[in-house]
N, C-alpha and C positions, 0 to 999 in steps of 0.2 A: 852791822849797820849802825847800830848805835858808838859803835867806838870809833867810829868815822865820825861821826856828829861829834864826838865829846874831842877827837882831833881839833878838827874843825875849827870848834870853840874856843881850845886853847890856843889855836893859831891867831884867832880873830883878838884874842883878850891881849893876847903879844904882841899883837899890831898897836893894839889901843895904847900898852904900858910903852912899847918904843919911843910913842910920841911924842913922850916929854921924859924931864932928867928926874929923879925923885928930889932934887933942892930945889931948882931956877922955875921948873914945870909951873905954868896957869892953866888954869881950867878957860876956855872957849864957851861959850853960849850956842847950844846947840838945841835945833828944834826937838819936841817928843818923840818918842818911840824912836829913839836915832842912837847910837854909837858913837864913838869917834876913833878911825881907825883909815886901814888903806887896804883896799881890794885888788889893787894890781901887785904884780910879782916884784921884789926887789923895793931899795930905798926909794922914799920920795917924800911926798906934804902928803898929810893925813885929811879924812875928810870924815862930813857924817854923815854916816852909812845905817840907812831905814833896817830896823829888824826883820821888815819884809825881805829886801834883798839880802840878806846876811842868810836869812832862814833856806830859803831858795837856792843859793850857792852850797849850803852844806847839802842838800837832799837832789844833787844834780846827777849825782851815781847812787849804786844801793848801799844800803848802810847795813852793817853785821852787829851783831850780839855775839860775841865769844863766851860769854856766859849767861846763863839764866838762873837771875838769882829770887826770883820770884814764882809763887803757886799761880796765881789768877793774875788778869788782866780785866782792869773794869772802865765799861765806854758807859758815860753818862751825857743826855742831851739836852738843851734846856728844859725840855717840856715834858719828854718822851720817859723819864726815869732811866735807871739802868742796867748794863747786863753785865755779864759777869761770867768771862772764857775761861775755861780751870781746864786743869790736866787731868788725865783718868789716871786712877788709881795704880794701875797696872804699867809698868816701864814700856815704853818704844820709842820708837820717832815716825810718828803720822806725821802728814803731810794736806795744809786743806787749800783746795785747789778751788777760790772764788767764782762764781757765776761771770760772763763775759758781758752780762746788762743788768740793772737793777734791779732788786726783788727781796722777797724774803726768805730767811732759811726756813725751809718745813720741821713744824714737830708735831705732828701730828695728820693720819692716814686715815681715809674711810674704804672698808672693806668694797672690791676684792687686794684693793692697793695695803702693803704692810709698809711700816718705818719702825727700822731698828733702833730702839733707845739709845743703845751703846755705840752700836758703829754709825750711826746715822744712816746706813744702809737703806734702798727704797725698793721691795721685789714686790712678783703676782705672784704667786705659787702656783694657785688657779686658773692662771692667764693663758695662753693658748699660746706657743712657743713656736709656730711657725704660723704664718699668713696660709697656707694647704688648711692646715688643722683648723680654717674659720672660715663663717661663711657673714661677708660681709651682707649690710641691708643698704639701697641705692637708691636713691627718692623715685627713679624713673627709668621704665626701659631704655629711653632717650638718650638720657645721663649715661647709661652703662655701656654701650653702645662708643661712647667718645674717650671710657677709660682703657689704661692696662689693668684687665683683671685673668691675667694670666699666671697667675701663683694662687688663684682662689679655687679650691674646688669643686664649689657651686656657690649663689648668690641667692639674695631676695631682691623682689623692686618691689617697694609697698605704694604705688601709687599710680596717679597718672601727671605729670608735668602737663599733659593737654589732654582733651577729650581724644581719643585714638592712638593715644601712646604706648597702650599695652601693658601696664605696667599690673601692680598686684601677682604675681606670677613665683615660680620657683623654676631657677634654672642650673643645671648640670655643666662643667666642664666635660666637654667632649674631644676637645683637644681640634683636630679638621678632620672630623668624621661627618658624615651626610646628617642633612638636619631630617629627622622624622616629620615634620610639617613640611617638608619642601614636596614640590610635587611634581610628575612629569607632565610636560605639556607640548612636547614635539619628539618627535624621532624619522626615521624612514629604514626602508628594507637594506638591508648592506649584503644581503645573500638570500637569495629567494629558493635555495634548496632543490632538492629533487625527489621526485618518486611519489609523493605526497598523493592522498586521496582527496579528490574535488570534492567544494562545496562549501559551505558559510556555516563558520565556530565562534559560536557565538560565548563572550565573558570566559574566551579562555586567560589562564593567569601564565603571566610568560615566568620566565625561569632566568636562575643570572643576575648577575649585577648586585651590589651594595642592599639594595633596599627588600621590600616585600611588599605585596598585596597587588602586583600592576595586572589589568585586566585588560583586553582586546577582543575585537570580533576580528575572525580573520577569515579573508577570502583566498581558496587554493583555487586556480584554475590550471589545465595543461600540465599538471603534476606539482606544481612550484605556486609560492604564495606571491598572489598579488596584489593584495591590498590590504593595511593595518589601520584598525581604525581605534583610537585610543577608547574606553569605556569604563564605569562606573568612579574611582575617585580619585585615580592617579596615582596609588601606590605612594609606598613611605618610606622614605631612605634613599632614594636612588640618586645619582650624578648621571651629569654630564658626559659621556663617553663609555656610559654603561654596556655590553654589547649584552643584550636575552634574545631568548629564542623560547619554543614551545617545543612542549613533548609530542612524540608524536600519537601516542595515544588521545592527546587531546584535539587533535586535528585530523581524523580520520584514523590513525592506526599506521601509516607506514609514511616511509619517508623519511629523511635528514638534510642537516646542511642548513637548514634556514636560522637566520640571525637578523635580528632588529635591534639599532643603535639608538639608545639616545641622545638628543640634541642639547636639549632645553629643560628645564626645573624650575620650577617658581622661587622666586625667591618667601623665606618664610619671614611671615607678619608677627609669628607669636617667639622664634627663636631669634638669636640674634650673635652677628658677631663685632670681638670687641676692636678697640683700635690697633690692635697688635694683629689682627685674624684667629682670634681665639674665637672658636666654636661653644656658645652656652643653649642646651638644648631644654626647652620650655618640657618638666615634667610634669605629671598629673596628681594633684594633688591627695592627702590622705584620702578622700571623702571620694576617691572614683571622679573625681569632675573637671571638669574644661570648663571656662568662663568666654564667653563669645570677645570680650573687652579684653583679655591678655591677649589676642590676634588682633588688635585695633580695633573693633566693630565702637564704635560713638555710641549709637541706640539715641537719637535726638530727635528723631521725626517728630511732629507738634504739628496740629491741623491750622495753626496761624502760617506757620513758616511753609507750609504744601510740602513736595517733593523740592520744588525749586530750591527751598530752603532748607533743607535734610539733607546728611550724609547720605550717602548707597551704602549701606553696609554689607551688599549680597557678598564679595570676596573675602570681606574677614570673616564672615560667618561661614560662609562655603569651607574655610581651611583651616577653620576650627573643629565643623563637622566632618572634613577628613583625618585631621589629626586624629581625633575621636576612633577612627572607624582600622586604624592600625591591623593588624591581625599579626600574632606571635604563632610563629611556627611549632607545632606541623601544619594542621590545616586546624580549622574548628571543629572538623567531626573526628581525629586524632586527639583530641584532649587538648587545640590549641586555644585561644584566644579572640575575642574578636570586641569591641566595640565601650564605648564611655558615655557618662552621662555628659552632656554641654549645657550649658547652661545662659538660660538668656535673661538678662536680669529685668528689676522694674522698671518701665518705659517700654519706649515703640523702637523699634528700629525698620528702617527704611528699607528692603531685599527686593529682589527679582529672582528668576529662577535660584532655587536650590535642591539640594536631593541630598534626602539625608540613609546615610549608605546603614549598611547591613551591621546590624546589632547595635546603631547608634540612636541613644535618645536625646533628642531636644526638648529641652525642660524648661519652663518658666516659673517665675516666682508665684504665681498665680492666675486664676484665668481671668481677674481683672484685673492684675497690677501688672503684666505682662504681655507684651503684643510683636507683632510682625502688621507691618502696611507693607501691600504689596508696590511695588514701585509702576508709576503709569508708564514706561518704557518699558513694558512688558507687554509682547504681544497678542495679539486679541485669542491667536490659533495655540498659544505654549501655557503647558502646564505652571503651575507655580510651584508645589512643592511635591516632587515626589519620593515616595518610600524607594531607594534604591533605585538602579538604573536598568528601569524595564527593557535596554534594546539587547543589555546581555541574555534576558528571558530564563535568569537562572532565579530561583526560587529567597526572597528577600524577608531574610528571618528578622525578629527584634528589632526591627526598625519601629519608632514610638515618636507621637509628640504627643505633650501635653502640659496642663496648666499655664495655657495662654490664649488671648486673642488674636485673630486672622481677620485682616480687613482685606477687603476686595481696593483695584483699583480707581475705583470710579467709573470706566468706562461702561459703556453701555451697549456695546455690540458684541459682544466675548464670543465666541464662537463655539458651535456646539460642542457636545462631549470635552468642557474643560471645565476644571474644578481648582478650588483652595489645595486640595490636598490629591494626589492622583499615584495610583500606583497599577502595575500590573503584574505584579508576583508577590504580594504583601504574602505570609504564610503563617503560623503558628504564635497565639497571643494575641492580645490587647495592641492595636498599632496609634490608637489615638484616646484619649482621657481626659476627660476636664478641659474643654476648650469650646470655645466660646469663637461661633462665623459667621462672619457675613460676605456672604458669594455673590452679591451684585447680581449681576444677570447668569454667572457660573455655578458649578455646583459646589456644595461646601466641599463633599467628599466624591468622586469616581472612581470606584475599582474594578478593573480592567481584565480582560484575558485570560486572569490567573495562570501565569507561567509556575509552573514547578512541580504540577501533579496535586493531588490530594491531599487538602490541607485545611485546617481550622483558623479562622482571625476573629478579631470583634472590633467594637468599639462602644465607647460608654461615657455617658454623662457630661452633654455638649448639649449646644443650642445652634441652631442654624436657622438665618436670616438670608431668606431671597427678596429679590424683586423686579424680577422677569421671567420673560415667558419659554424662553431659549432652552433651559436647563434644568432639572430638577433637585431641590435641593441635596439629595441623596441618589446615587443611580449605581445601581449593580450589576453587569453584565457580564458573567463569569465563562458564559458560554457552557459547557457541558465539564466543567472543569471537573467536579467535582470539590468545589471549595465549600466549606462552609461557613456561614457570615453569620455572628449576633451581634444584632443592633439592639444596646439599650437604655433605657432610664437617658433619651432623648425628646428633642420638641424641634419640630422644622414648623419654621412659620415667616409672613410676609404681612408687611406694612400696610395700613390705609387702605382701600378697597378689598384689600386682597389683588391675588393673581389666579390667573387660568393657568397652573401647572401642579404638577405633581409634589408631595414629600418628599417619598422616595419611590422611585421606579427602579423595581427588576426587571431585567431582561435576561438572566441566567445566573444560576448558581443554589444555593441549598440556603435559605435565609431563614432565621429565626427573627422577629423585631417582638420585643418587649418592654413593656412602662415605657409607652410614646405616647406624646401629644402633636395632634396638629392645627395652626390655627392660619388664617387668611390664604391658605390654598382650595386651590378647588376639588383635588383630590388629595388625602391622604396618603393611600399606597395603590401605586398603579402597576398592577401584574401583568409582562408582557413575554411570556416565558415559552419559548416553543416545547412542543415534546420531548420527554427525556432530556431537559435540561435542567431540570432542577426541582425543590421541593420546598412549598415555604408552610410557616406559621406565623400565628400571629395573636398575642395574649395583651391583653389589661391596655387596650389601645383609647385614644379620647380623640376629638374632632373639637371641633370650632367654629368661631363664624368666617361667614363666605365658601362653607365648606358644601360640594353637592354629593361627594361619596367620600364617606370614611376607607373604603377598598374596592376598587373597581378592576375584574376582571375581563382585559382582554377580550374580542371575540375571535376567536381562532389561537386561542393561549393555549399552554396544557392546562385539561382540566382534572377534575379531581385528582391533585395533588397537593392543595393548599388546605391547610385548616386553620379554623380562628376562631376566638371565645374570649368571654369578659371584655365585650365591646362596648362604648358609649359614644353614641354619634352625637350627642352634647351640642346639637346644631346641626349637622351632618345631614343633610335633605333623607337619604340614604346611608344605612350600613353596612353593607354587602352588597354590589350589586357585580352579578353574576351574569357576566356577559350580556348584559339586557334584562335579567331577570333581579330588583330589586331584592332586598330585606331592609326592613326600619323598626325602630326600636332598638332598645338594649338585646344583645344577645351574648348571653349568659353559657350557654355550652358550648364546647365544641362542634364546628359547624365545617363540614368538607362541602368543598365547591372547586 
């Protein structure tokens, strides 16, 4: 390059010396920075030519160095000081290949990034070497949703871009495998089978297809099934075009052929796929838990805004608690698996019917920083929350709520026997804890039936708030089940004059209630128990004002079968009254009636 230039030069200085003779030659008056020479090819009249343009003609092509007779190269700027390009020590022929926009050259890296002194080299050592091997973090379900993350093997969303976005979650590549929150929600009979034993099977679990846990009642009539009716939580994993059937041992013992297809699957709120159709499957975090807000639930209800102005969150919360409620093969009495903690954070959310399935707990942050409002689009005659789906009538273990409040909906006409919480096969364990209700004119708690045979539950350390005459705050009717019930370290009570109803009234079942209070009811505990239905007790009990019986027994109940002790009617007109025959005062022993 430069021996072009130094060409160049001496072409231009030959131009200049041509111009004149070295005797006759005068020098011309020409402006600064000028020459005086000829820029076109061949003879002619000389002119002056600006060093700009002279400069410009020589650097029109590239210019060579055939030698290098120098160690460094030093660029100095007005202002800036200088630098100073050397050669390394060591012989080659490197080559540096400029940035294509302006910038600076790096000297200098902060960990996990390295820059090599010597080769100027830039690596991660620790860096993760393929997009597989990392799991990106995405501001928002939203957001991930409109990416390709289809080289990722799983991801994070740490947030929510909107209230109901779902985000905060951990999700799996699954590739287009069925989403485990997806659920079924239609199918019909595609072979009604033959030979079958009549009659109604109830929470049979079909067999087949993609998924687990799907439940049905099913009706055999004239040998062959004729009617499927979907039940408890829709099973997890399944598609569209699934074909199940049932064993026949679950349907009476004989019989084949029957087959039930699926139609329909919900789409899931908490998984999601990407813009490619990658499948990312919302997993459960270290700690056991589901969050109701990775499935969309808001949780915004606020007594300014009503319902009118509050999300419904009963679907995201429903398909949170069936996600929750999965069940890993074999069965759960083979050593399989069954159910998660959900979790509903601080604030109200807005619900209608839910049912929270077998071995799953709903958990709140606290029993006052945590709530459910029932929604007023909830019928006066339907439960609001029940322990698993009493129409299977199969026996609903671990089912739990607790550490939150339960508000009623306002109405005022709720129809008998319906409650906050309602189950009829609740069985084994503690099914509610730490919660705080108010039942309106409903019962806080109703337990029912008791489907599943002979079994223990309880419940503990709640407050329940009525204020009608309709329902009793607590009501037990277990019939001859054989169940056993302890209620305890509870207070059922009612606003301002009080009310003419009960605490809690039995009507069947084997009750223990202990460390209770009652206060602006007119009865306590009202025993309405036929024979050979049941067995109760009753310890360390307290009354209040408006109260006329701290325990009132029935006339035509079973009798002696109750006993009760450490009683204070603390107001209580009456402490016992035995079917028409009083006691008042403290009563200190155990006392059968």
């Amino acid at each position: 390059m430069f021996f072009r230039l130094a060409r160049r030069a001496a072409f231009a200085v030959a131009l200049f010396a041509a111009s004149f003779s070295a005797v006759a030659q005068t020098y011309p008056t020409v402006p600064s920075g000028t020459v005086i020479g000829r820029t076109a090819v061949g003879t002619g009249p000389a002119q002056a030519i600006p060093f700009s343009t002279l400069i410009a003609l020589m650097l029109q092509s590239s210019l060579t160095i055939p030698t290098i007779n120098t160690n460094t190269v030093i660029y100095r700027g007005a202002t800036s000081g200088q630098a100073t390009v050397s050669a390394q020590a060591v012989a080659g022929t490197p080559s540096i290949k400029w940035p294509t926009t302006s910038g600076t050259v790096p000297s200098t890296a902060t960990a996990p990034i390295l820059l090599d002194a010597v080769t100027g080299a830039i690596s991660c050592p620790t860096c993760a070497t393929s997009t597989a091997a990392a799991s990106p973090i995405v501001a928002s379900r939203a957001l991930a949703q409109t990416l390709n993350l289809a080289s990722f093997d799983g991801l994070v969303t740490v947030g929510y871009a909107a209230a109901g976005d779902g985000g905060g979650a951990t999700f799996k590549n699954v590739g287009t495998a069925a989403f485990l929150d997806s659920f079924v929600t239609n199918g019909s009979i595609t072979a009604a089978g033959s030979a079958y034993t009549n009659g109604t099977y109830r929470g049979v679990y079909l067999t087949g297809g993609t998924g687990t846990g799907l439940q049905a009642n099913i009706t055999v009539a004239g040998g062959v099934v004729t009617t499927v009716s979907l039940a408890g939580n829709g099973g997890n994993g399944y598609t569209a075009g699934n074909v199940l059937s049932a064993t026949a041992a679950s349907i009476g013992g004989t019989g084949s052929g029957f087959t039930w297809t699926v139609s329909t699957v919900s789409t899931p709120t908490g998984s999601f796929t990407d813009a490619v159709g990658t499948h990312f499957q919302l997993v459960v975090d270290q700690g056991n838990t589901v969050r109701v807000r990775q499935f969309g639930a808001k949780v915004d209800y606020n007594v300014t805004a009503g319902d009118a102005g509050s999300t419904n969150d009963t679907v995201t919360i429903q398909n949170a608690l069936n996600f929750c409620a999965r069940i890993l093969p074999p069965t759960v009495d083979a050593y399989g698996l069954a159910g998660t903690t959900c979790v509903l954070p601080r604030g109200y959310a807005l619900a209608g019917a839910l049912t929270i399935p077998f071995g799953v707990r709903l958990k709140g942050e606290g029993a006052y920083s945590s709530g459910l409002k029932m929604a007023g689009s909830l019928g006066d005659a339907s439960q609001w929350i029940s322990m698993c789906d009493s129409t299977t009538q199969l026996a609903c273990f671990g089912s739990f709520i607790s550490d939150m409040t339960l508000i009623h909906n306002g109405s005022g006409s709720a129809a008998a026997s319906t409650a906050l919480v309602y189950s009829g096969s609740i069985q084994q364990m503690n099914f509610l804890e730490r919660v705080q209700m108010f039942g309106g004119t409903r019962s806080c708690v109703f337990l029912d039936h008791g489907y599943g045979g002979a079994a223990q539950v309880g419940m503990s350390d709640f407050d329940c708030v009525i204020n009608g005459t309709t329902n009793a705050g607590i009501k037990i009717d277990l019939g001859g089940s054989q169940t056993l019930v302890n209620i305890q370290r509870g207070n059922v009570q009612a606003g301002g004059a009080g009310v003419a109803n009960s605490g809690i009234l039995i009507a069947g079942g084997f009750v223990e209630v202990t460390t209770m209070h009652f206060e602006g009811v007119s009865t306590g505990i009202f025993l309405n128990v036929p024979v050979n239905s049941g067995v109760s007790g009753f310890h360390n009990i307290s009354g209040g004002a408006h109260c006329t019986n701290l325990i009132l027994r029935q006339g035509g109940s079973a009798a002696n079968v109750n006993v009760a002790g450490r009683l204070n009617p603390n107001g209580c007109t009456n402490t016992i009254n035995n079917a028409g025959a009083p006691t008042t005062g403290l009563v200190i022993a155990d006392t059968v009636f």
